[in-house]
DRENGU-885414 format. One record per atom (N, C-alpha, C): residue in one letter; z, x negated, y negated. Coordinates in steps of 0.2 Angstrom, whole numbers, plus 2048, in hexadecimal, padded with zeros to 3 digits. Atoms other than C-alpha are relative to their C-alpha. Example, Ala and Ser with C-alpha at 12.3 -4.5 7.8 and 13.67 -1.06 7.14 Angstrom:
residues 2
A8007FC806
A8277C2816
A8007FC7FA
S7FF804806
S8247BC805
S8038047FB
end
This chain:
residues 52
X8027FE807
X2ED10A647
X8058067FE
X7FB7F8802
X2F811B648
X8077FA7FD
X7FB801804
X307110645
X8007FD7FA
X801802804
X30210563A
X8008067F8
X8017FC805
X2FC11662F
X8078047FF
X7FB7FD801
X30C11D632
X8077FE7FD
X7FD807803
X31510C62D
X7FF8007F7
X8027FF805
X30D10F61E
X8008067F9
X7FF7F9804
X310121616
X8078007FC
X7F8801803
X31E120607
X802808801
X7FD7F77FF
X32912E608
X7FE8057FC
X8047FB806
X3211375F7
X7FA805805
X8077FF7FC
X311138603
X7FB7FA7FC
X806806804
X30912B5F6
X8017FC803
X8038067FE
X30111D5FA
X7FE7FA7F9
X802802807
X3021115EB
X7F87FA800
X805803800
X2F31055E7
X8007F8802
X7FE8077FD
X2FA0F45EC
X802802809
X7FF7FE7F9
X3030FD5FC
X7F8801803
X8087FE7FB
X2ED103600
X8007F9800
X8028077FF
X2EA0F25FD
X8047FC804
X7FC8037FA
X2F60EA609
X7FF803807
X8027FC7FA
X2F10F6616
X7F87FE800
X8088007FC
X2DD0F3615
X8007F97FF
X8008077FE
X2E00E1615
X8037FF808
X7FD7FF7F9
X2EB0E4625
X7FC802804
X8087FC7FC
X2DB0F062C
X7FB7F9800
X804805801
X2D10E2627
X7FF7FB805
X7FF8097FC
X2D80D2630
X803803807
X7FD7FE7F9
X2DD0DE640
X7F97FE805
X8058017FC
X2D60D664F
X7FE804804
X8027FB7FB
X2CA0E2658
X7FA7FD804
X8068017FB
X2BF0E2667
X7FB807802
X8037FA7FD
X2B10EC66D
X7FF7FE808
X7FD8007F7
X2B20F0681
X7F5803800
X8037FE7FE
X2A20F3689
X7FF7FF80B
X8027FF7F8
X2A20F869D
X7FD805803
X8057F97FD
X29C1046AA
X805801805
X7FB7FB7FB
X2AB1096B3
X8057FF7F9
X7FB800803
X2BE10C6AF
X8057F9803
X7FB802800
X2C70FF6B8
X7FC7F87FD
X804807803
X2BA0F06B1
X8028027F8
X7FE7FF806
X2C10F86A0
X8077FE7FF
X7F8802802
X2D40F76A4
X8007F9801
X7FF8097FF
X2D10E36AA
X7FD8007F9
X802802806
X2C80E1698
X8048007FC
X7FA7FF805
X2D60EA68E
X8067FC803
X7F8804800
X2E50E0698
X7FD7F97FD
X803809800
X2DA0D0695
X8017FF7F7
X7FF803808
X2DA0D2682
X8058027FD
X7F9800802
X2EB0D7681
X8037FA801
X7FC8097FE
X2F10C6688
X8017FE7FB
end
């Protein structure tokens, strides 16, 4: 997300209204997961597994 929004910052500082709209369409369609376990290494096998 951080670069994504970083990706996104024009030099002025603005942000025009087609550029916010390319960007929360990009937020939009971004594939996310929610994690639920009860340890830490049953969390890093979940995150390798949905980075494949």
């Amino acid at each position: 997300m951080r670069g994504l929004l970083n990706g996104a910052l024009a030099p002025g500082g603005d942000l025009s209204g087609a550029a916010f709209e390319v960007l929360t369409q990009l937020i939009g369609s971004a594939k996310t997961y929610r994690l639920t376990y009860s340890g830490l290494d049953e969390a890093v096998q979940l995150i390798t597994k949905a980075c494949r």
